[in-house]
C-alpha positions as CSV (number, residue, x, y, z in Angstrom):
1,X,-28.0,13.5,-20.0
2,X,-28.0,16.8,-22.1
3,X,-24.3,15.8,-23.3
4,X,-25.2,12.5,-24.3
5,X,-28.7,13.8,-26.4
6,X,-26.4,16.6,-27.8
7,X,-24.4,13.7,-28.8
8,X,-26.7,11.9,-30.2
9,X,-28.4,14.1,-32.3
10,X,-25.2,15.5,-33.8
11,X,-24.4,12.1,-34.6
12,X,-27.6,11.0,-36.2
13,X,-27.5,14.7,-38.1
14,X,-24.0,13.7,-39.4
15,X,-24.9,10.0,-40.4
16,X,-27.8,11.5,-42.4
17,X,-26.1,14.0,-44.3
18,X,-23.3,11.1,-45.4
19,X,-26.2,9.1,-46.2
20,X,-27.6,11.6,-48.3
21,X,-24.4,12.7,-50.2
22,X,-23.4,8.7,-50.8
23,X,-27.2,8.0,-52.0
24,X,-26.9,11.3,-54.4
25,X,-23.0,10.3,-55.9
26,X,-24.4,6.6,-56.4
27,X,-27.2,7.8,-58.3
28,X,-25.1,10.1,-60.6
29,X,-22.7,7.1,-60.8
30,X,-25.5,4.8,-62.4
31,X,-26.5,7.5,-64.5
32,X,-23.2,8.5,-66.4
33,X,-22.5,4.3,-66.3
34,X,-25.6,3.9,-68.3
35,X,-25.3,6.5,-71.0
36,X,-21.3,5.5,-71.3
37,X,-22.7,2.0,-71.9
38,X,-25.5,2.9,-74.3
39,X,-22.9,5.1,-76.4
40,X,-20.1,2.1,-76.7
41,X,-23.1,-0.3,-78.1
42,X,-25.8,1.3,-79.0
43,X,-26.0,2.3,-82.6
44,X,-28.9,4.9,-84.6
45,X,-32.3,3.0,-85.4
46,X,-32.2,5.1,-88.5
47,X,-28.9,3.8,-89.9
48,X,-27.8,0.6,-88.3
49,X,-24.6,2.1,-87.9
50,X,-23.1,3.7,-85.0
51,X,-25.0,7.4,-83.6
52,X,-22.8,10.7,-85.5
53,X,-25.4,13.2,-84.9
54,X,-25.3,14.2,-80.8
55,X,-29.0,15.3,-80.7
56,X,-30.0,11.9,-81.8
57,X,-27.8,10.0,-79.2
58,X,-29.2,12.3,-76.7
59,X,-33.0,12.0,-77.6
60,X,-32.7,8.5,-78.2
61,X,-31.0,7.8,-74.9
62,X,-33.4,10.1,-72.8
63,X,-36.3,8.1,-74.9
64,X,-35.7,5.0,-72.7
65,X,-34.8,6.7,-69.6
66,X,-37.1,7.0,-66.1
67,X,-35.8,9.4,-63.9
68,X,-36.2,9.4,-60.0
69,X,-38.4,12.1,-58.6
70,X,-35.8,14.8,-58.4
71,X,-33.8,13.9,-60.9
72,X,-33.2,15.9,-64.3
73,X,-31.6,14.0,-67.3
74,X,-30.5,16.6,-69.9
75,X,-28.9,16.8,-73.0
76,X,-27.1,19.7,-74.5
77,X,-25.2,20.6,-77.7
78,X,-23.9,24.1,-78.0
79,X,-24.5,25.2,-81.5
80,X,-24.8,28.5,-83.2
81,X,-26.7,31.0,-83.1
82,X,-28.2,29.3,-79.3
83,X,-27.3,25.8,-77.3
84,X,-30.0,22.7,-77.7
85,X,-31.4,21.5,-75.1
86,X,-32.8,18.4,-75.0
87,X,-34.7,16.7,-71.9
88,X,-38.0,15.0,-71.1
89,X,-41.1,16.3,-70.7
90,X,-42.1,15.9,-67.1
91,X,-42.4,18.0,-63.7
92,X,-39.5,18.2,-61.9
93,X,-40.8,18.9,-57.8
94,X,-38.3,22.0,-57.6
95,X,-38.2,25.6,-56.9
96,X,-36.3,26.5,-60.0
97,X,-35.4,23.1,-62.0
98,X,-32.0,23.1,-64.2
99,X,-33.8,23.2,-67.1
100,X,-35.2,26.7,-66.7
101,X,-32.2,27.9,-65.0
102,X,-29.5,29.0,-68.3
103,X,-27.3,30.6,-66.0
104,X,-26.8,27.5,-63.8
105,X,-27.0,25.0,-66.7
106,X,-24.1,27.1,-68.7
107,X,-22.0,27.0,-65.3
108,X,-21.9,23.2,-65.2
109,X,-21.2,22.7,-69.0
110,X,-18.1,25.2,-68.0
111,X,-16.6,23.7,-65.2
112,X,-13.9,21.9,-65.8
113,X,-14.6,18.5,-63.8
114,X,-17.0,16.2,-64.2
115,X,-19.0,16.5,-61.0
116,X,-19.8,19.0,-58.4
117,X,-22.5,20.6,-56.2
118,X,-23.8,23.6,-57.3
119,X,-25.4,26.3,-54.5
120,X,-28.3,28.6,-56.0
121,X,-30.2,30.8,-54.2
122,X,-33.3,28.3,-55.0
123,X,-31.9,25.2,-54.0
124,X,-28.6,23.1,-54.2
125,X,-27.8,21.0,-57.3
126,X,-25.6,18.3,-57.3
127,X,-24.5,17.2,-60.7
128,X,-22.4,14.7,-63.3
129,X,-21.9,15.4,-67.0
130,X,-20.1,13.2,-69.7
131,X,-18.9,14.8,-72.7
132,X,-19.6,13.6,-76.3
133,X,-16.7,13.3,-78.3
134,X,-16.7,15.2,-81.3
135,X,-16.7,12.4,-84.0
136,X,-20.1,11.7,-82.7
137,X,-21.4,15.5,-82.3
138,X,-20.0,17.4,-84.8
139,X,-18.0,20.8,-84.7
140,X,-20.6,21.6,-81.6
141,X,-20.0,20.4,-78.2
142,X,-22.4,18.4,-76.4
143,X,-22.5,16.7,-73.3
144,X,-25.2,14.4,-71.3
145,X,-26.0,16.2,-68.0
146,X,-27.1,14.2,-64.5
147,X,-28.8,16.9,-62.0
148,X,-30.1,16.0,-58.6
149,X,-32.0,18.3,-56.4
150,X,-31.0,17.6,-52.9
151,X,-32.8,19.9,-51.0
152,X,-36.1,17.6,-50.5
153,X,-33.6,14.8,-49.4
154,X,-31.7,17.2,-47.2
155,X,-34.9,18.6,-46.0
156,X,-35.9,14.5,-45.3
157,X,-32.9,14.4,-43.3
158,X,-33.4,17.8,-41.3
159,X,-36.8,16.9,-40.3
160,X,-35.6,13.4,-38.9
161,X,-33.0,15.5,-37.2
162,X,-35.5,18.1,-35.9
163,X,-37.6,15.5,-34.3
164,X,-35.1,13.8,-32.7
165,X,-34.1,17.2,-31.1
166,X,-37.9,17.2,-29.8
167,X,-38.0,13.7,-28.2
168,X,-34.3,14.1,-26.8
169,X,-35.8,17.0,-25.1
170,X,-39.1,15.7,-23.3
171,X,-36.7,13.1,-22.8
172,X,-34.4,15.3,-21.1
173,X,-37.4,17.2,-18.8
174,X,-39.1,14.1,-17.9
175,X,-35.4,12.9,-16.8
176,X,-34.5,15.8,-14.8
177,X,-38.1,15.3,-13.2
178,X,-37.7,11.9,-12.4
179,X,-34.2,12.4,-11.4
180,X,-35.5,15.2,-9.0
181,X,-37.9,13.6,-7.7
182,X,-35.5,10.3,-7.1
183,X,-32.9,12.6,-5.4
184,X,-34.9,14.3,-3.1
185,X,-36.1,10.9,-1.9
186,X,-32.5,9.6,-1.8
187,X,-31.2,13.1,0.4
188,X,-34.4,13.7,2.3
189,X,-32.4,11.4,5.0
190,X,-29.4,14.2,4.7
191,X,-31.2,17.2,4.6
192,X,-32.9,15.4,8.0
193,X,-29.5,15.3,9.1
194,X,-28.6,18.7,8.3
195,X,-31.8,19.9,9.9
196,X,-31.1,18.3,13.4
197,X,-27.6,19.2,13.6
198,X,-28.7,23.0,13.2
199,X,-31.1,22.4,15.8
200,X,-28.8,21.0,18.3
201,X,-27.7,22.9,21.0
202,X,-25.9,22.7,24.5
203,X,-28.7,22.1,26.4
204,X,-30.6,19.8,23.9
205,X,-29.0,16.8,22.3
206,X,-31.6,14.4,23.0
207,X,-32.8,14.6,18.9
208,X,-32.2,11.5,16.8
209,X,-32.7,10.7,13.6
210,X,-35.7,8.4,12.7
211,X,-33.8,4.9,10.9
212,X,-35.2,3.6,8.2
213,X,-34.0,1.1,5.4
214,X,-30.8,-0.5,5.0
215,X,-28.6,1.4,3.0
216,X,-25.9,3.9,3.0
217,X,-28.1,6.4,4.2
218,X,-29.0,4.7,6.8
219,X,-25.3,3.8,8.1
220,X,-24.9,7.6,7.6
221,X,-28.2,8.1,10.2
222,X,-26.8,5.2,12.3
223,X,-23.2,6.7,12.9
224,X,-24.8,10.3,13.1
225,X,-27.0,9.4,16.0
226,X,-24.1,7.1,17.6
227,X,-22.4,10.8,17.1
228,X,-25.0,12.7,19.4
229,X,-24.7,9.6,21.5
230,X,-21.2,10.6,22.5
231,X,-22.0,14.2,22.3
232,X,-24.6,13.8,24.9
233,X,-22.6,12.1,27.4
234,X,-20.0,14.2,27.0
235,X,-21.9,17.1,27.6
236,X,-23.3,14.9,31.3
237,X,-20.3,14.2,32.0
238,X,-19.1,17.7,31.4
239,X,-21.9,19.6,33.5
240,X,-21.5,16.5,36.4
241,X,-18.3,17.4,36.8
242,X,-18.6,21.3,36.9
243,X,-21.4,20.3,39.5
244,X,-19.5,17.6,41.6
245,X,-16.6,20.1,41.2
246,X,-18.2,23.4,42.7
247,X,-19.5,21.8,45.4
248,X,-16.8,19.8,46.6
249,X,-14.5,22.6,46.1
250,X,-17.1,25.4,48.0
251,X,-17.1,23.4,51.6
252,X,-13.0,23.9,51.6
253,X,-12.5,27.0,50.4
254,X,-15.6,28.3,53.0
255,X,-13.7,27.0,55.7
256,X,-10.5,28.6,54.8
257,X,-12.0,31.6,54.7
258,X,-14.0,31.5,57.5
259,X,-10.4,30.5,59.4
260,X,-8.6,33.4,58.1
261,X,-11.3,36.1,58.6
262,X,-10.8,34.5,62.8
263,X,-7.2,34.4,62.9
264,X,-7.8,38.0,61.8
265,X,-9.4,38.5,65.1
266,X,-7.0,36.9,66.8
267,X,-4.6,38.5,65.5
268,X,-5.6,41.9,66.9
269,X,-6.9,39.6,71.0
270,X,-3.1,38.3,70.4
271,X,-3.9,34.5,70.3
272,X,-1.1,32.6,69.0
273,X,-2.4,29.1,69.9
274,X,-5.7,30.1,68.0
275,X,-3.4,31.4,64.8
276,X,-1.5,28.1,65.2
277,X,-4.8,26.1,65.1
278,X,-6.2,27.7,62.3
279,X,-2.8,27.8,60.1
280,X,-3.0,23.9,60.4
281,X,-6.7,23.8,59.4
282,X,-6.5,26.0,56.4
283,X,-3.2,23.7,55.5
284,X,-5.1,20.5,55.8
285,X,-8.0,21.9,53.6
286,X,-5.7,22.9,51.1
287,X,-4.1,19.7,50.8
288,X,-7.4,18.2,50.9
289,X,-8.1,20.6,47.7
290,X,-4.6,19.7,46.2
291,X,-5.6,16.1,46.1
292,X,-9.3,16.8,45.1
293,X,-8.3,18.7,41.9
294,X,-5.5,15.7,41.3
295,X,-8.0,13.4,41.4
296,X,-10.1,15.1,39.3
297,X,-8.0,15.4,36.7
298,X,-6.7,11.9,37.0
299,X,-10.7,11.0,36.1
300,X,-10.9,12.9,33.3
301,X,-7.9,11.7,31.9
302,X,-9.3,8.2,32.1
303,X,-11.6,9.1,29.5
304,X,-9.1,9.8,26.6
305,X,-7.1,7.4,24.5
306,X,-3.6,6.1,26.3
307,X,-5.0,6.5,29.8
308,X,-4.1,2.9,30.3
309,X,-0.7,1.6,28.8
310,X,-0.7,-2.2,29.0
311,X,2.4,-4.4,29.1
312,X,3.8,-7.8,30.3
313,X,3.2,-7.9,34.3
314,X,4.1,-10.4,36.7
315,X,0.8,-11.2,38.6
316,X,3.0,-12.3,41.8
317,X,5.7,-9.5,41.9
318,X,3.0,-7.1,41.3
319,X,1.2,-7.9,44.0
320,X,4.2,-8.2,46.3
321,X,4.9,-4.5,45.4
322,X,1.4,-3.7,46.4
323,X,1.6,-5.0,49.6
324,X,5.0,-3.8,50.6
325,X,3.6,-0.3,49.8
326,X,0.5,-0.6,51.6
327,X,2.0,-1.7,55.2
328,X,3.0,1.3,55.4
329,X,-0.5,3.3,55.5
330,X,-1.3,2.4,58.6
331,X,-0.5,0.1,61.8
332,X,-2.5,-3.1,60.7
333,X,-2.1,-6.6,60.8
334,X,-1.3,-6.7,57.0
335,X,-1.4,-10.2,55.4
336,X,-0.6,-12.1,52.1
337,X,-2.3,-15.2,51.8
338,X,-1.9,-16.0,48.1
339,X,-0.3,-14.6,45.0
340,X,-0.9,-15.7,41.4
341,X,2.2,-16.3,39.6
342,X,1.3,-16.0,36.5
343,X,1.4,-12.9,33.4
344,X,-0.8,-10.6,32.5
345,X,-0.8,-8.0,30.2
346,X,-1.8,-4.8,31.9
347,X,-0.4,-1.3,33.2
348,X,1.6,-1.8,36.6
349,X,1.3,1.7,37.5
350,X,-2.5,2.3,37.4
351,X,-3.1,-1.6,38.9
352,X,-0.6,-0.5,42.0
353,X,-2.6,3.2,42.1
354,X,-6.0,0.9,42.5
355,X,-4.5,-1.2,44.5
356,X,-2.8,0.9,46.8
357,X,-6.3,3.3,47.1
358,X,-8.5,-0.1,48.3
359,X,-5.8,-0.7,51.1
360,X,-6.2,2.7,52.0
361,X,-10.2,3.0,52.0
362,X,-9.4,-0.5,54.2
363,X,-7.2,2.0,56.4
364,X,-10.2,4.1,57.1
365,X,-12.5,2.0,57.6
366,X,-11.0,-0.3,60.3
367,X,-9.2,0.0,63.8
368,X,-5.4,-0.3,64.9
369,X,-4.4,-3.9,64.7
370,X,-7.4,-5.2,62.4
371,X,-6.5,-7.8,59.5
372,X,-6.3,-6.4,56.0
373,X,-5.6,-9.0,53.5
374,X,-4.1,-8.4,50.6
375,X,-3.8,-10.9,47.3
376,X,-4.1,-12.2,44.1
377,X,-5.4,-15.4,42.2
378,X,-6.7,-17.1,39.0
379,X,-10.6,-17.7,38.3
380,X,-12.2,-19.6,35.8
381,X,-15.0,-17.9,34.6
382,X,-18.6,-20.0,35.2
383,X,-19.0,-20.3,31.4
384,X,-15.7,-20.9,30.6
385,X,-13.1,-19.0,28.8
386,X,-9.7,-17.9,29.5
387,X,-9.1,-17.5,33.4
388,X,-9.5,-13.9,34.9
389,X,-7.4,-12.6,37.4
390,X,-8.3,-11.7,40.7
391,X,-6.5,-9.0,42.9
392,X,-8.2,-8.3,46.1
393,X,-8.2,-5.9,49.3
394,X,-10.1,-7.3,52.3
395,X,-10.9,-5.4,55.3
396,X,-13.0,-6.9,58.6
397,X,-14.5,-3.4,59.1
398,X,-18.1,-2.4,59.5
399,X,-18.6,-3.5,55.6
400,X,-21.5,-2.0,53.1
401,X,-24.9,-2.0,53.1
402,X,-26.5,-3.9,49.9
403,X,-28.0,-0.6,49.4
404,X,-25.0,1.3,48.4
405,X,-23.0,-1.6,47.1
406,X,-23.3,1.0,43.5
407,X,-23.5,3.9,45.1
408,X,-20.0,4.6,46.0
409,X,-18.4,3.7,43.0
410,X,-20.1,6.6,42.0
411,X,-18.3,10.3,41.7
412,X,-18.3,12.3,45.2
413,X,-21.3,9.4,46.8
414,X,-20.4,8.5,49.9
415,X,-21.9,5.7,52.1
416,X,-24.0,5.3,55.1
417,X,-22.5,6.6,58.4
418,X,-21.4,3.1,59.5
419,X,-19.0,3.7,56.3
420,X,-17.7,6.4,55.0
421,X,-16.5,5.7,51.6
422,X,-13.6,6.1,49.0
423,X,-11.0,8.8,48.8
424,X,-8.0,9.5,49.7
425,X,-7.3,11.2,52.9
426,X,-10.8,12.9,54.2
427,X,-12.9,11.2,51.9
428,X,-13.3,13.3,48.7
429,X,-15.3,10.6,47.2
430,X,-13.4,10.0,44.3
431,X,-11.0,6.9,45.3
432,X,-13.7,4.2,44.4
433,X,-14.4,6.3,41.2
434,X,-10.9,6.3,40.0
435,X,-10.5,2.1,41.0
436,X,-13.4,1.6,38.5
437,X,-12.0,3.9,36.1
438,X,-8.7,1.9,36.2
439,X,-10.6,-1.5,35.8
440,X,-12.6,-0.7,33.2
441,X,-9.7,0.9,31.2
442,X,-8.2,-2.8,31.6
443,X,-11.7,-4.1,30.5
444,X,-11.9,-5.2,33.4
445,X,-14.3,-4.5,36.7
446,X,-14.4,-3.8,40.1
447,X,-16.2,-6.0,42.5
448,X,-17.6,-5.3,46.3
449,X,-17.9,-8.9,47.5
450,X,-18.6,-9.5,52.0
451,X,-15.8,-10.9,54.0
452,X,-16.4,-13.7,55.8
453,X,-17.1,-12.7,59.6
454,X,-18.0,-9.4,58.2
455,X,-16.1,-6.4,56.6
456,X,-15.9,-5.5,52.8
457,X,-13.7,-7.2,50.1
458,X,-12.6,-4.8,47.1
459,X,-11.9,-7.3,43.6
460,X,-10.1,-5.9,40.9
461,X,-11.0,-8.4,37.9
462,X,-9.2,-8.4,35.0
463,X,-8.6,-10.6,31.7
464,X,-5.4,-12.1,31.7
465,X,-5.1,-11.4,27.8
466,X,-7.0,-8.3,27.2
467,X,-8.4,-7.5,24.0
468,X,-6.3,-4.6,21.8
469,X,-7.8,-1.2,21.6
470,X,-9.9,-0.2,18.7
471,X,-8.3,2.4,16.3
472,X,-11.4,4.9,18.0
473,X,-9.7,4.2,21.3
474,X,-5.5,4.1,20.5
475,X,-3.6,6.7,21.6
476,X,-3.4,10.0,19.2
């Protein structure tokens, strides 16, 4: 705004001046036309006859003559012993007018050209002379003399200037007012930003910003508080799992030790069967913590990008494979009664790891010899849509209370006595955890549906055409 007044004014300033100086060489232009004219066809009263005598062209010319305001009109014929000066009798609204000034007037009748400006201490002088010729003036030279004081109009065009400078200025404050007033309205939504970032902490991430509006602020709130969002369940997720961890971990590692510390005593009473004992204790815990920290890891790798990697499968070989590889968890009276054979886009790997985990929770949970049916099939959605596929593990054990049909899909929740649920090998109470894990990174879910006659049936339900990760979610 300051450039553009600055501008502005200098522009006007300049337009004013040129307007001054083309107004002033017009003037002088008219002048010298007139008394050129008046010389070529006028002639003295006196005579009849064309003017001889230079003071009498001069005072008859001037005779007829009305001047603007700062104008001077002058005549003047050098003769001996002094110059004549000739002129009208009027004011002139000037410091120091031509008239009274010899020194000036005697520099314009020298200078060689015909125009000029000429700078005085009292005021600038811009003039135009036109020489008589000598058969009308004699031995002595005279010349008619144009003189316009230009200060007043200079002055005129200053003051214009001046006040422009004034208003471009209260127009410049009352701008930067307005404009700081705008501003702070239009980033009071940052600075709110700013200030709840600086007061977020570790422990507190529950602050959000107020949303008001619809405008780019307001995406800028929106994506902020989706921001904290994320932050926040991070952070859950970060201190449930330091939780879950620690105490998972501490029941292990207490037995170990407290195995050790008696082999140490029966080290010194000589009791190998005891050292035997507790050598394949502390072994079996530390397998159990192997798996436990796999498992963990495997979890918190299904929260980053790439955890799932789909691709064309084969619905009907797949779950061939899967059942192939489950007969051999345990002696049971394994069956396939259906396979879908159809293709699905989704990772073969992960599916089988699901898969494979819900046959062995089925292992646990049921007797030598019980049935354990294993399969796949195409649904159609009840409000339509593309079919779904269906792969499912179903056990005729003690089943799940309605109770807990949530509860141990959750991390380290177990079930009621009658079941103990989900993980691999002791129950760590992570196998149902990492099963959801694996459907949802397919979009999919996991189901926990009765089998008739009793028992549980575990449904892995999954789109047959999955929709393509956002750029948020593809792999880095």
């Amino acid at each position: 705004m300051a450039v553009a007044l600055t501008t502005v004014v200098l522009t006007t300033r300049s337009i004013l001046l040129r307007d001054v100086t083309e107004r002033t060489g017009r003037l002088l232009s008219q002048e010298t036309s007139e008394f050129g004219s008046f010389v070529e066809h006028e002639v003295d009263p006196a005579t009849g006859a064309p003017f001889t005598d230079a003071r009498r062209l001069l005072t008859a010319f001037l005779e007829r003559q009305y001047p603007d305001t700062d104008e001077e009109l002058l005549g003047l014929v050098r003769e001996e012993p002094r110059p004549v000066l000739i002129r009208q009798p009027r004011e002139v609204p000037a410091p120091l007018p031509l008239h009274e000034d010899p020194a000036a007037l005697e520099r314009i009748a020298e200078a060689p050209g015909r125009t000029g400006t000429l700078r005085r201490a009292s005021g600038e002088i811009r003039w135009a002379k036109v020489p008589i010729a000598p058969a009308r003036s004699g031995d002595a030279e005279a010349a008619f003399i144009v003189a316009l004081h230009a200060d007043r109009a200079l002055g005129q065009a200053e003051d214009v200037v001046r006040l422009l400078v004034a208003i471009s200025g209260v127009a410049l404050l009352m701008t930067c007012a307005g404009g700081w007033v705008v501003a702070g309205r239009i980033l009071a939504p940052v600075r709110l930003v700013r200030a709840t970032a600086a007061q977020l902490t570790e422990l507190d991430l529950t602050r959000r910003i107020p949303l008001r509006g619809r405008d780019d602020i307001q995406a800028l709130a929106e994506t902020f508080n989706a921001m904290l969002d994320r932050l926040e369940r991070a952070f859950a997720a970060q201190r449930r799992f330091v939780d879950d961890a620690g105490h998972e971990l501490r029941t292990p590692i207490t037995i170990v030790r407290g195995h050790l510390e008696l082999m140490s005593q029966d080290a010194d009473a000589g009791g190998a069967a005891e050292r035997r004992e507790t050598v394949r204790l502390v072994t079996e815990e530390l397998d159990r913590m192997s798996r436990l920290v796999e498992d963990l890891l495997l979890l918190a790798n299904a929260e980053r990008p790439g955890f799932v990697d789909p691709g064309p499968v084969q619905l009907a070989e797949l779950t061939a494979d899967v059942f192939v590889k489950a007969r051999a968890l345990g002696e049971r009276r394994w069956e396939l009664p259906e396979a879908a054979g159809c293709e699905i886009r989704a990772d073969a790997q992960r599916i089988t790891q699901a898969m494979v985990q819900l046959a062995q929770n089925a292992v646990q949970h049921t007797g030598p010899g019980a049935r354990v049916r294993i399969g796949s099939r195409l649904v159609t959605p009840p409000g339509g849509g593309p079919p779904l596929a269906e792969l499912y593990v179903a056990d005729g054990g003690p089943g799940v209370p309605p109770g807990e049909a949530e509860l141990i899909f959750e991390r380290f929740r177990r079930g009621s006595a009658s079941r103990r649920g989900g993980g691999l090998g002791g129950g760590g109470g992570l196998g149902l955890s990492i099963v959801r894990a694996i459907a949802e990174g397919h979009r999919g879910r996991v189901d926990l549906r009765p089998t008739p006659g009793g028992g549980a049936t575990f449904v892995l339900v999954l789109p047959t055409q999955p929709p393509l990760p956002s750029p948020q979610e593809a792999p880095q």
